[in-house]
Structure formats: structure tokens, C-alpha cells
N, C-alpha and C positions, 0 to 999 in steps of 0.2 A: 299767063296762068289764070285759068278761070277761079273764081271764086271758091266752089268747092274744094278744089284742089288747096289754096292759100288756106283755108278754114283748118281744112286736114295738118297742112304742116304748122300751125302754129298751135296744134293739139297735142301734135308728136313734141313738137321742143318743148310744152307746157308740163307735160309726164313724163320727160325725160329729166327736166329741173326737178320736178318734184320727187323724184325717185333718188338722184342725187343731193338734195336735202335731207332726204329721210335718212342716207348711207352715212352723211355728215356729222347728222343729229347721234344718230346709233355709236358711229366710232368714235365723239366725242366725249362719251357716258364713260367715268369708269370703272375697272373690268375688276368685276366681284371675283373677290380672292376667295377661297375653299382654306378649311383649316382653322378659319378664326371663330367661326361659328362655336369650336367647341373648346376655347379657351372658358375657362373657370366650372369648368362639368371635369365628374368624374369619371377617370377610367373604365372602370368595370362597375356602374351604378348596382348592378344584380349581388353583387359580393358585400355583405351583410356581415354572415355569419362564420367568425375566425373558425370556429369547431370545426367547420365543415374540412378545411384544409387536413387531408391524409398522405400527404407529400409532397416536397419538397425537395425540388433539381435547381442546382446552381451550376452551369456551366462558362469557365473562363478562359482567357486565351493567353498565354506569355509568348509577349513581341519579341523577347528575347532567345527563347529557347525556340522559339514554332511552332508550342504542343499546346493539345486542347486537355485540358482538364474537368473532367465532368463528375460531380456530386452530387447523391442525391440521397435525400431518408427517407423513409416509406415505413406505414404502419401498417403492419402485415400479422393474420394469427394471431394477434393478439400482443405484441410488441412490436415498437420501433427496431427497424433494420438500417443497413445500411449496404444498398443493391451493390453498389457500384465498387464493394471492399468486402465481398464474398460474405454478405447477409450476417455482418458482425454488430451485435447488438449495439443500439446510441441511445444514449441519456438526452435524446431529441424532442421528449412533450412538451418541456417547461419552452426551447429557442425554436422551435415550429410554433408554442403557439404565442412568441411574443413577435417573432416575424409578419404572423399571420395579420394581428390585431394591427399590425404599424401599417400593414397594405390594406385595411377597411376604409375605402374613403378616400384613397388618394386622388386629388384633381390636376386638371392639366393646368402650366400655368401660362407663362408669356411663350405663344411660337414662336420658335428658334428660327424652322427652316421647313418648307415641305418638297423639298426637293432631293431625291436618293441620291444626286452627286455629294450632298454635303453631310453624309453618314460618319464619312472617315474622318472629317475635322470635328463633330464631336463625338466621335467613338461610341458610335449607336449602330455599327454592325453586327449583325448578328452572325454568335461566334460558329454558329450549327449552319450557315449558306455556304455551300459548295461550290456554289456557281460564283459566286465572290472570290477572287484569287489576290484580292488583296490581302496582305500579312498585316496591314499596320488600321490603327481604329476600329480594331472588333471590341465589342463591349462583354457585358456580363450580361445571360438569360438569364430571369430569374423568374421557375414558371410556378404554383401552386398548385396543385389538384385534389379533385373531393373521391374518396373512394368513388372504383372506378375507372379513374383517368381523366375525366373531365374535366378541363383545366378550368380554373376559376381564376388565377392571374395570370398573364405571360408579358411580360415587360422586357424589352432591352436597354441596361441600364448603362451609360457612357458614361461622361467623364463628370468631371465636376465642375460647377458653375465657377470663375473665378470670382473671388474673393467674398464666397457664399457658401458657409462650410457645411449647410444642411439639403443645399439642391443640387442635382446633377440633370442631365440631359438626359431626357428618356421619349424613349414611343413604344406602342404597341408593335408586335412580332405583324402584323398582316395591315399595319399602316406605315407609309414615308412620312409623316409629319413629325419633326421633334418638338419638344416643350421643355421650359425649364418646368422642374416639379422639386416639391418639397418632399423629401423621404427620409425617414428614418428609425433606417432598419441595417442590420447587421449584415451584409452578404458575405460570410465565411464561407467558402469552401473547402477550410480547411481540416483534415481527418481527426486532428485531436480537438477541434472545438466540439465536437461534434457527440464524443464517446469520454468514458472515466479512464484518463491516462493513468493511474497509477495503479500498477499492474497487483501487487499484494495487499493493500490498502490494510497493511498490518499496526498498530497500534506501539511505536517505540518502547512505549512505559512497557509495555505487557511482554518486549521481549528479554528472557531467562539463560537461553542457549540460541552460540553460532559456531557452526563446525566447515570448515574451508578443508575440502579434498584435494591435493594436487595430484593430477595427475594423468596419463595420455592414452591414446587406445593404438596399438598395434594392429592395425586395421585386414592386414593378411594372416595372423593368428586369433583375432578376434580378442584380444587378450589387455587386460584391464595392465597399466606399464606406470608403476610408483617413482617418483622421482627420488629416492633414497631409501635405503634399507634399514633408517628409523622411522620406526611410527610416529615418532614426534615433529618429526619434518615433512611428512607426508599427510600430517594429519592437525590444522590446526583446531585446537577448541576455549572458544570464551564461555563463560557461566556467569553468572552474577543473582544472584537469592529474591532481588523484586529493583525498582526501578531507584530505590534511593540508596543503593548500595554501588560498590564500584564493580567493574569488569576485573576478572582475574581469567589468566589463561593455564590451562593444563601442564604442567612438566615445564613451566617457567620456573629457573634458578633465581629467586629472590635476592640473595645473597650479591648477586653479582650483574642482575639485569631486571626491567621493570618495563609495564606497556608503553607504548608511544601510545599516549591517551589523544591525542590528534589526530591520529591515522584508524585508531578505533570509534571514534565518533564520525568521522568521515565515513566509515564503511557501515556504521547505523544507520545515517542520513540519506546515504544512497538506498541501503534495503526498505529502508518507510519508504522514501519518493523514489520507488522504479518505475522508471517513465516509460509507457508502451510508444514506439512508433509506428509499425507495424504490425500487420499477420500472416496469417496461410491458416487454412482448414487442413485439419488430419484428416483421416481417412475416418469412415462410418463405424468400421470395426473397434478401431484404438480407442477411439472417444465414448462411444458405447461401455468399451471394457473399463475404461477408468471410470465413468458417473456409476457403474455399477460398483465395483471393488474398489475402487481407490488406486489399483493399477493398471500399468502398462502392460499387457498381454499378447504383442504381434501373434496372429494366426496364420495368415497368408503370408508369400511374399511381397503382395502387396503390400502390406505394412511395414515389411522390414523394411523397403525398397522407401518404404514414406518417410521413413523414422531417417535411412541410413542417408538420405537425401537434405538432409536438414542437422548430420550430424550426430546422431543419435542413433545406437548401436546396445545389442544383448553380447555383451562380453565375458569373459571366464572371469572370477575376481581370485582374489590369492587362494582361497579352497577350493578351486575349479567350478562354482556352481555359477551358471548364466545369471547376468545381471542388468539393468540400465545402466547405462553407461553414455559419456558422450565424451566431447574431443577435447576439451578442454575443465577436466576436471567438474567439481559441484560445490553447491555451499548449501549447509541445511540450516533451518535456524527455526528455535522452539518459543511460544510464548507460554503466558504463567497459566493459558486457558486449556490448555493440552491438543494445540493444532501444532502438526510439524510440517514448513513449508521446504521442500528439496527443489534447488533449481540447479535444470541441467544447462552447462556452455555449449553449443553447437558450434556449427559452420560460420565463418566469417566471410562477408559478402559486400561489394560494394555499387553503388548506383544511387541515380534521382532521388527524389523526395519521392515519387508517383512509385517507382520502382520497389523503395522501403516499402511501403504505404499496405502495396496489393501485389509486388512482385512482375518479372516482366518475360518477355521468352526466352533471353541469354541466363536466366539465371539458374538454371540447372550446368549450365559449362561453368560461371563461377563458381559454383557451389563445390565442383568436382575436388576440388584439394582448399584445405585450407592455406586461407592466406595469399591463393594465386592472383598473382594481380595483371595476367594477359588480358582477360576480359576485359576487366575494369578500365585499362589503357585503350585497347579498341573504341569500346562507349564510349569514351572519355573524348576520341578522337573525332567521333561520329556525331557526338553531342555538340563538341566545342566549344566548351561551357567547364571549365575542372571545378568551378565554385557549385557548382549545380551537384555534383557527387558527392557521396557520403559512405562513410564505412558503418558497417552495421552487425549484430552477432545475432541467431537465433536464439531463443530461450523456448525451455519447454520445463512445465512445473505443475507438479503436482503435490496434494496435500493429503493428510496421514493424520490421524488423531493416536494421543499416547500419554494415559492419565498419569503417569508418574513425574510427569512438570507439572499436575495441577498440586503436589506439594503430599506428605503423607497421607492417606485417609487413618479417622480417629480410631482410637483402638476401644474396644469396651471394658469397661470397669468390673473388674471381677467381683463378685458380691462376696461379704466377709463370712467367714465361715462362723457355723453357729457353734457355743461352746456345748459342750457335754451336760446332760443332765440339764439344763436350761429349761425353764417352765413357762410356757404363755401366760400372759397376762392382760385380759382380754379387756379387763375391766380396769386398767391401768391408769386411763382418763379419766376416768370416775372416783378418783379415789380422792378422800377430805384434803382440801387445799394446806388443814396445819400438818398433816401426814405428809405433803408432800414436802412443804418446807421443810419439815424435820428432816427427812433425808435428803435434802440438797445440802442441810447446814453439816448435818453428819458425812456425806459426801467429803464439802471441800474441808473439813475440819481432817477429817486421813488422807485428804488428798488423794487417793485411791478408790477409783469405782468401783464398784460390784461389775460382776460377770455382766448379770443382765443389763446393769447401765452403761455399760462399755460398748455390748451388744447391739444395743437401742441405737447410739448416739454415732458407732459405724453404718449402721444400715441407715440412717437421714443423710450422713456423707455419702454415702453407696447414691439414694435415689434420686440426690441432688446431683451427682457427676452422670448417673446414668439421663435423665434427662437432658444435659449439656449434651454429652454422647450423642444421643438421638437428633438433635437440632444439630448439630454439628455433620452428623452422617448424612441427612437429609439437603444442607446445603452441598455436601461433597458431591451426593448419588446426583443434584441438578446440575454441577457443574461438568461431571460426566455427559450428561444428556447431551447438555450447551453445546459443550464442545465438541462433541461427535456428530452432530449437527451442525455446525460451521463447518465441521472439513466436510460434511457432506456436500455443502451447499459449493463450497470454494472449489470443490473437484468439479463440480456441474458445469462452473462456469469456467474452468481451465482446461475440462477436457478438449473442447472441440478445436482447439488452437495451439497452434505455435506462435511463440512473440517474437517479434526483433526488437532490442535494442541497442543502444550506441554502444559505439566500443568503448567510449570514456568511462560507459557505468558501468563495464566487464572490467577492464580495467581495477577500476576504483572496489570492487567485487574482488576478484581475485589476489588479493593481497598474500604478499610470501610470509610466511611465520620470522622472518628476519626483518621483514619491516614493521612487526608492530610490538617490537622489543625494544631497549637501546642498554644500551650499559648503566652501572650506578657507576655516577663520576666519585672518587675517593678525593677525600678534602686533609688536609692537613689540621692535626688538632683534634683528631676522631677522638671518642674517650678510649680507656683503657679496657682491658677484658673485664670480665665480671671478677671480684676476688682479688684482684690486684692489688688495690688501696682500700686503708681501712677507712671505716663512717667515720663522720665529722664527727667530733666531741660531743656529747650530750645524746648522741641519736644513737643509740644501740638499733643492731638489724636485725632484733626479735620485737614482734609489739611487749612494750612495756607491762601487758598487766600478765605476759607470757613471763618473761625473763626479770621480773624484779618479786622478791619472794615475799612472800606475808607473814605478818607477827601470828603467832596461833592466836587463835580466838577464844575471848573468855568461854563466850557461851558453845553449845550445841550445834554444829554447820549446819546445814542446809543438804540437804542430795545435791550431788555434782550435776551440773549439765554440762552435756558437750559441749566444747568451743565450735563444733560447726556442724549445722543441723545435716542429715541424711539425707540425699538426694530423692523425691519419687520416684517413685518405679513406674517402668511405661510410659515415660516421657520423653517424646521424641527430640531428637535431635541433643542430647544430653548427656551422651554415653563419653564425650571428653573430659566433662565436666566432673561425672564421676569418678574416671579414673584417678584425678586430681586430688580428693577429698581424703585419703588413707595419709597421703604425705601431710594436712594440714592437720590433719588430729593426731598425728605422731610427734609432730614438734610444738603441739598444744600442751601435748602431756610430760615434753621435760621442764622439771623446776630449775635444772641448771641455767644459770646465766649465760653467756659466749663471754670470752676472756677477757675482751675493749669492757665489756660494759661493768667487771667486777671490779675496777682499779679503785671505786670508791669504799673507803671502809665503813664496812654496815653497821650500824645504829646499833644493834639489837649488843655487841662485845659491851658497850656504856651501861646501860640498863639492865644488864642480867635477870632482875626481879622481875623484869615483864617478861 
């Protein structure tokens, strides 16, 4: 080996060492992990401003059933909707925007995992990937957007950190990396968080009248079908005067029966809190006709076909004139502001939560017969879940204004008629203060006024009741307005829907006029009839200054006055009252005694002289 050549090879092995030190040096270095870089930075740094958020989608998954559940509010025209439950208005500003404000700012915190295999152990899959055919570990999307669409959050939210009740495992929808993060915000999906459950939002105190109809439709004669051939059984009605007064029922036998006050407080408490769980949209014409009129008007078939679909039916009532009508009777009930709410029983239906909620494709074959439960047994089988199902009843309700519950309107005060011959006296104010003395003394000294001071002194009564009148008239004509104006508003917001709710509040609703009676238990020991036994000793049963007689008087009597003044006239609600008063001034005006109370011998046989 000449030299060059020796030169050469120990230049080759000198850069081949040195190439395999560098490869040494290189794989020895360790390997910068991705991820960490953006632990304690926030999510979405650009997301500022909560206003901006114009909806909100929460999409969830149940491991148990297999379904995807998707929610979302949106502010649309001018109001909160809710897309996803046929654009039913939600009470969504106030929890959109404290949702909003809890996602300003959130950071990422310790990485979990940056690896897509470990999505499923903390249940940070996202519930919307298709491609993903895993059933178990799908979390909640929970995405924000600014009018638009443009998302401003999108987060998948998994499970929760253990024994860290404020953090769960989250990543971005378009990155693999988890973190623990601190969040805390509400993620409801659920349809009555969302919206004002209580479907009449009527005021207990203020209700006056409840009338419970029983009764069923004959659906191949179209014909309204009474459960008995008394109206008093087909027809229950409560009344009560204002809210501190008790409940009395119509054509209750007192004598011998009295309310179940339990089972009428119960059916108050259900009508305040009628809890909505679902809907359905009517059709454009029905609900049209009712924010106009206040009723139900079908035009089309379509509509009947809407109405008769949900239970609800134009039936003959007992004078043959078509009516609303539905399958299960009505209950109306009036408050003291003159709004009258009638709600109708429809179809009874069973299914999901999601199925209540928005309705599903089998349920026009439930719907077909009440009560049928083939359907419901199929789903049931399909679902394989019986806890998952629920019975539920349509309602559909509309409102009516009717001033005679806001209580009488006042009547006017007829002004006294002027006596005959009567002279003005214009300068009447004006006249010497000892002149007028004199004739007040002269006045009460006969006790008897002149024409024209009689005159006078009615007509200041006159202007002082007509004034009451007028302020009295003027509160009545606004409570008219009020109230015609709530049912306006209350029909706006009842037309466009049908409700569902549980069967437990139809139920508790439909109450039979036998159960909110019971018998009076009879006790041993009752008293006797009236008349029977005579008064105790000493107690005569006429007042005593009636039935015990006067010595004559030395002097001159007095003019008699009545023992019981005259009723006004014109005053309402009075007329029993009156009738009453002829029988007390008849047995005011005998001086005889009753026989108990003459056994004592009178004073007056001793003293003759007096």
C-alpha cells in the first residue's frame, strides 16, 4: 500500500467516526415533545367580548341509549329561538350570556395526553365524528358563535378530573392534545332549562272561578258525548269572591256533603305550576286565527287534519252548533282580572324524553287511538330502555277576556230631584255669618229643615258620591283595558302551539265531581232542632229593650225612630240583605213579651201612682 492510498483510508475511517459521533451526539439529545409549549395560554386568546356570542349548540351523547342529542339557542329577528324544538321561543339572554362570560379567558392547563388513542379514556371524543365508531367516551361539543356562524368557541368537553370538582378534560375540536382546564359553566342541554316551563303563569290569589267538563267525542258522529244526563255531574264548577275566602261548589248539598279541601288545593297547585314538557307547531292558519280573534277557526282540511291529529276536534254540542271540542273533556278557570283560560285534553302518547320534547316519526301511528299502547311496546322494544319512556298528553289552550269576573261595574248616583217652587240663591255664601247662625240654631231647634236646606245638603251628598263614581268608573274602564290586553298577549303566545304534558298533571286536572266532595260525618249529641227547648232562665229570645215594656213617660217623647235603619238603594250585592229587614222591623214593633219571659210579675200592679 503506497502512501497515498494509506492517507486516503485513514481519511475515510476519520469521517466515517466523525459522522457516527455526530448520529450519537443527535440521538442522545432529548426529543422536544409538541403540546407543552402551550400549556398556561388560552384557548381562544381572540374571544374577548361575551356580547358577541349569538349561539349556542350543545351536543351530547347517552352511552346508554346510543342517541345523539343536539341543543342549540340562537338569536334570530329579534328573539332567542330554539332551532332544534321547531323555533320555540327561550328565556336564553340572561344563560347564553353567563355561559359566554365563564368561556372568556379560559387556559389550558396541565397536558393530559397528545395522543388520539387516549380520547376514549377521558371522554374527549367528539360526539359529531362519524368516522369514529366507538360508542363509549364521546364527550359534550360545546361550540359558541357570533352572528353569522362564525364560531368563537368550540371545545370538547370530557370527563371530569378526579377528585377536582371545577376541572374536566378538554381539547379543541381541530387539535389531539388534552388538558386539564378549569371551567365553570353550566352545559344544559336540557329543553326546560332553557324556556319558561310553566305554561299559564296564572296568579293562584287572583283565581275566582274553575269549571271541569267531563266528557268524550264520538269521533264517527262528530258528536260532543256527556257522561250523565245531569248537568251537575257533567259539569263541575268552583267559585270563590277573592283569594281569602273559601272554595264553594255549585249544586253541593251542604246539609249532607262538603269539599275535599285537599284535593281542591291540589288541583289549584297543579293549574299555577303547569309544567310544559313538550310541543308541536300548528299550522299558519289556526294560529293566525286565534292572535287575531281569540279563536280556533279550521279553514282547510289541513287544519282539521292538524287539530284532529293531536286530538282536537269541531263537534255538535247538545244544541247541534259545532264546537271545540277534544277527547278527553276541558277545564276553564277565570281570574278576578277578567282573563278566562280553557284548556283542552287531547291524545295520549308515549315515548323518549327527545320524543316529548319535538316529537318523532312513529308518532302519528301512536297518536291514532287514544290510549293505544302497540306503538309504544314496539319503541319500547327497539329502544330497550322501558325507564327511557314516558306517557305524556297534548294540551292546547286558549284565552278569552270576560268583564263580569272583574266584579260589578259602579252604578251612577242619580241626582235628587229639585223640590217645586224652590228659588236660587246665588248669594247664599255671602250672607252675614249672625244670619246664618241664626238659622242653623233655628234649624236644629225644629229639627226640620227647610225645602231648600234639605235641597242643598242632598245635592253635596249627590257630588260627593258622584265624584267616588267617577274614580271608581275610571279604575273599572282600566281594568277592562288590562285585561283585554293580557288575553291579547296570552293568545299571541299560545297560539302557535300545542303543549304536552304528563299524564300525572291530566290526572290531577281532571278530577270527578265525586272526588272533591265527601260526606258530613253525623256525631252523636248534635243539638236539638230550633224550637224545641225553651232559653235558659233569664235570657228571653227577644232583645230585651224589644220585649220588656216601659213605664209611660212623665214628659213629652221624642219621635220614634226605627229599630233598623233602611237599606240604600243601588247597592250591590245587598238585595238578601234586604229582604231580611221587613221581618226585623215587624217584631221590633210588637210590645208584647213571649210567654218564658212574662213569668215575672211586673212592678208597675205595686205602684199604681206611677
Amino acid at each position: 500500500m503506497n502512501e497515498t492510498t494509506r492517507t486516503l483510508t485513514f481519511a475515510g475511517i476519520a469521517a466515517v467516526a466523525l459522522v457516527a459521533a455526530y448520529i450519537t451526539d443527535r440521538a442522545s439529545q432529548p426529543v422536544q415533545l409538541t403540546g407543552y409549549e402551550n400549556v398556561g395560554k388560552e384557548f381562544y386568546p381572540d374571544f374577548t367580548d361575551p356580547t358577541q356570542a349569538k349561539s349556542l349548540r350543545v351536543v351530547s351523547y347517552n352511552e346508554d341509549l346510543a342517541t345523539l342529542k343536539v341543543f342549540n339557542v340562537e338569536y334570530k329577528d329579534g328573539s332567542w329561538i330554539i332551532p332544534s324544538h321547531h323555533d320555540y321561543p327561550a328565556d336564553a339572554e340572561d344563560e347564553l350570556a353567563e355561559t359566554a362570560t365563564s368561556l372568556v379567558g379560559v387556559v389550558r392547563g396541565a397536558l393530559e395526553s397528545r395522543r388520539k388513542s387516549d380520547h376514549e379514556r377521558f371522554g374527549v371524543i367528539d360526539p359529531l365524528d362519524d368516522s369514529n365508531t366507538n360508542l363509549k367516551g364521546r364527550g359534550q361539543r360545546l361550540t359558541l358563535s357570533k352572528e353569522g356562524g362564525a364560531p368563537l368557541v368550540d371545545f370538547i368537553v370530557g370527563k371530569k378530573v378526579p377528585e377536582q370538582s371545577d376541572q374536566y378534560y378538554v381539547r379543541k375540536v381541530d387539535e389531539d392534545a388534552v388538558y386539564r382546564t378549569k371551567l365553570n359553566v353550566d352545559l344544559s342541554s336540557e329543553f326546560s332549562d332553557w324556556i319558561e316551563p310553566d305554561i299559564l303563569k296564572v296568579d293562584r290569589d287572583r283565581l275566582v272561578e274553575i269549571m271541569i267538563s267531563h266528557y268524550s267525542i264520538d269521533e264517527a258522529q262528530q258528536k260532543i258525548v256527556y257522561e250523565s244526563d245531569k248537568r251537575e255531574e257533567n259539569v263541575t264548577v268552583l267559585t270563590r269572591k277573592n283569594s281569602t275566602t273559601p272554595w264553594e261548589m255549585q249544586g253541593l248539598d251542604t246539609a249532607t256533603q262538603k269539599l275535599n279541601t285537599a284535593d281542591v288545593n291540589q288541583l289549584v297547585n297543579t293549574l299555577t305550576d303547569l309544567k310544559l314538557q313538550g310541543i308541536r307547531p300548528k299550522s299558519g292558519d289556526l294560529a293566525a286565527g286565534l292572535k287575531k280573534s281569540g279563536s280556533l277557526k279550521p279553514k282547510t282540511q289541513l287544519d282539521l287534519f292538524d287539530l284532529q291529529s293531536k286530538g282536537f276536534v269541531l263537534a255538535r254540542g247538545p244544541q247541534g252548533t259545532p264546537q271545540l271540542a277534544s277527547n278527553e273533556g276541558e277545564v276553564v278557570l277565570a281570574t278576578n282580572e277578567g282573563v278566562v283560560y280553557s284548556l283542552y285534553f287531547g291524545e295520549i302518547f308515549t315515548g323518549s324524553t327527545l320524543d316529548i320534547e319535538v316529537g318523532n316519526s312513529n308518532e302519528k301511528q301512536d297518536d291514532s287511538k287514544s290510549g293505544d299502547s302497540k306503538p309504544a311496546e314496539k319503541k319500547e322494544s327497539e329502544n330497550g330502555n322501558d325507564s327511557a319512556l314516558k306517557t305524556s298528553r297534548y294540551l292546547l289552550v286558549t284565552a278569552s277576556f270576560d268583564p263580569s269576573f272583574l266584579g260589578d261595574p259602579p252604578q251612577k248616583p242619580e241626582a235628587p230631584e229639585k223640590p217645586a217652587g224652590l228659588k236660587e240663591k246665588p248669594d247664599a255664601d255671602k250672607a252675614e255669618p249672625d244670619k246664618k247662625e241664626a238659622d242653623k240654631k233655628e234649624t236644629k231647634a225644629d229639627e226640620t229643615p227647610t225645602p231648600e236646606a234639605a235641597y242643598e245638603n242632598a245635592m253635596k251628598a249627590y257630588q260627593s258620591q258622584l265624584k267616588t263614581y267617577e274614580r271608581k268608573l275610571k279604575e273599572y274602564d282600566d281594568k277592562v283595558v288590562k285585561g283585554s290586553e293580557l288575553a291579547q298577549k296570552l293568545n299571541e303566545r299560545f297560539a302557535n302551539w300545542y303543549y304536552v304534558i304528563s299524564a300525572n298533571s291530566f290526572e290531577a286536572l281532571k278530577l270527578k265531581r265525586k272526588a272533591l266532595v265527601e260526606p258530613i260525618e253525623k256525631t252523636e249529641g248534635d243539638p236539638a232542632k230550633p224550637g224545641a227547648a225553651t232559653p235558659p232562665a233569664g235570657k228571653p229570645a227577644s232583645p230585651p229593650t224589644v220585649n220588656k215594656p216601659e213605664p209611660a213617660p212623665a214628659k213629652k217623647p221624642a219621635p220614634t225612630k226605627p229599630a233598623v235603619k233602611k237599606p240604600e238603594t243601588g247597592t250591590p250585592g245587598r238585595e238578601a240583605d234586604a229582604t231580611k229587614k221587613p221581618e226585623v222591623e215587624k217584631a221590633a214593633s210588637k210590645p208584647e213579651a213571649p210567654p218564658k219571659a212574662a213569668q215575672t210579675p211586673e212592678k208597675p200592679e205595686k205602684t199604681p201612682d206611677n
